[in-house]
matplotlib code that plots the C-alpha trace (Angstrom):
import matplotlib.pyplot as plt

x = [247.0, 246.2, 243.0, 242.2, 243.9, 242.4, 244.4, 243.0, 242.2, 243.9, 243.0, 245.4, 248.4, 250.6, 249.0, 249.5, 247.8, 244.9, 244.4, 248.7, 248.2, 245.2, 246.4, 249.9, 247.8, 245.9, 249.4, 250.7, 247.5, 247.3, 251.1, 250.8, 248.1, 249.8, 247.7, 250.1, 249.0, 251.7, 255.2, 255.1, 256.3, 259.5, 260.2, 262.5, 259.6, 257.7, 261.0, 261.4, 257.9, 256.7, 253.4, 252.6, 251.8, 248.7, 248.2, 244.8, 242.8, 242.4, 244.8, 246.0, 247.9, 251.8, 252.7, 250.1, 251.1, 254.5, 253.9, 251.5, 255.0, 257.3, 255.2, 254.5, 258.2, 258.9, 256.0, 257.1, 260.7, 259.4, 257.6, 260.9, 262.5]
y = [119.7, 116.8, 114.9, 112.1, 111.4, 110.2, 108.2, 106.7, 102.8, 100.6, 97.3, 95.0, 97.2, 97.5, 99.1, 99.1, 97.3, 99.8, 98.7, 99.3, 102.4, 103.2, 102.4, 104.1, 107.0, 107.2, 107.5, 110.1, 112.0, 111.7, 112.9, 115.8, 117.0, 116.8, 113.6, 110.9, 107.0, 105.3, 106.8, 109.3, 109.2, 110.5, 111.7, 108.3, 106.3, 108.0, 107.2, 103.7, 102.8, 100.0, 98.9, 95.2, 95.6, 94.1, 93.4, 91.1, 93.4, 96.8, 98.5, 102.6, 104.5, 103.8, 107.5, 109.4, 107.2, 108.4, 111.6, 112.2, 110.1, 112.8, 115.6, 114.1, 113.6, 117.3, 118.3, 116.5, 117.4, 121.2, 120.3, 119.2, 122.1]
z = [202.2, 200.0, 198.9, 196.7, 194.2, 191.0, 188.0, 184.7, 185.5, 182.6, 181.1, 178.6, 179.6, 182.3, 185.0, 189.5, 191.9, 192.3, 196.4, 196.9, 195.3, 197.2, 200.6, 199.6, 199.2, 201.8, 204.2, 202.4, 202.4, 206.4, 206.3, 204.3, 206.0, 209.8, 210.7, 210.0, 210.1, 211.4, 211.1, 209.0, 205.2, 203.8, 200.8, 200.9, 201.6, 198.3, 196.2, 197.3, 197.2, 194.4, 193.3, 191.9, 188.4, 186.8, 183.2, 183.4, 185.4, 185.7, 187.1, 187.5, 185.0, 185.3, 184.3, 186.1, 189.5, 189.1, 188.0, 191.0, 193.2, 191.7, 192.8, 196.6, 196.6, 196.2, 198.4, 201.6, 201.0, 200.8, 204.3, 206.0, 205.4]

ax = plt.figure().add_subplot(projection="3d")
ax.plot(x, y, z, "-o")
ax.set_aspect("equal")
plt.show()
C-alpha cells in the first residue's frame, strides 16, 4: 500500500505543478493499493508522466518528485510480476 506523499514546496526555483503532481498521485495511490481510478497505472504511465514546471509560484521539489517516480516505477513493476 501507499499513502500521501509529501515533497518540499519551492519558490524562485524550478519546481512542478503541485495540483498535476497531486492528482498524479492520487491515481497511483488508488493503483497501488488495488482500487484503481480509471485504468490502472503502469509503470510506463509513471515513466512517461510530466509535470508543468513553475518558477513564480510555489511549486514541489523537482528531485524528491522524481525520486518518489523512480520508486513508484519499481513498486508497480514488482506488482506485475
Amino acid at each position: 500500500m501507499i499513502g500521501p506523499a509529501e515533497f518540499s514546496r519551492v519558490r524562485w526555483r524550478e519546481g512542478y505543478a503541485p495540483e498535476e503532481v497531486d492528482a498524479f498521485v492520487e491515481r497511483l495511490a488508488a493503483t497501488l493499493n488495488g482500487q484503481p481510478i480509471g485504468p490502472p497505472m503502469t509503470p510506463e504511465d509513471v515513466r512517461n508522466v510530466s509535470f508543468t514546471p513553475v518558477r513564480l509560484r510555489e511549486g514541489y521539489s523537482v528531485d524528491e518528485v522524481d525520486q518518489f517516480l523512480d520508486l513508484a516505477e519499481a513498486k508497480l513493476s514488482e506488482q506485475q510480476r
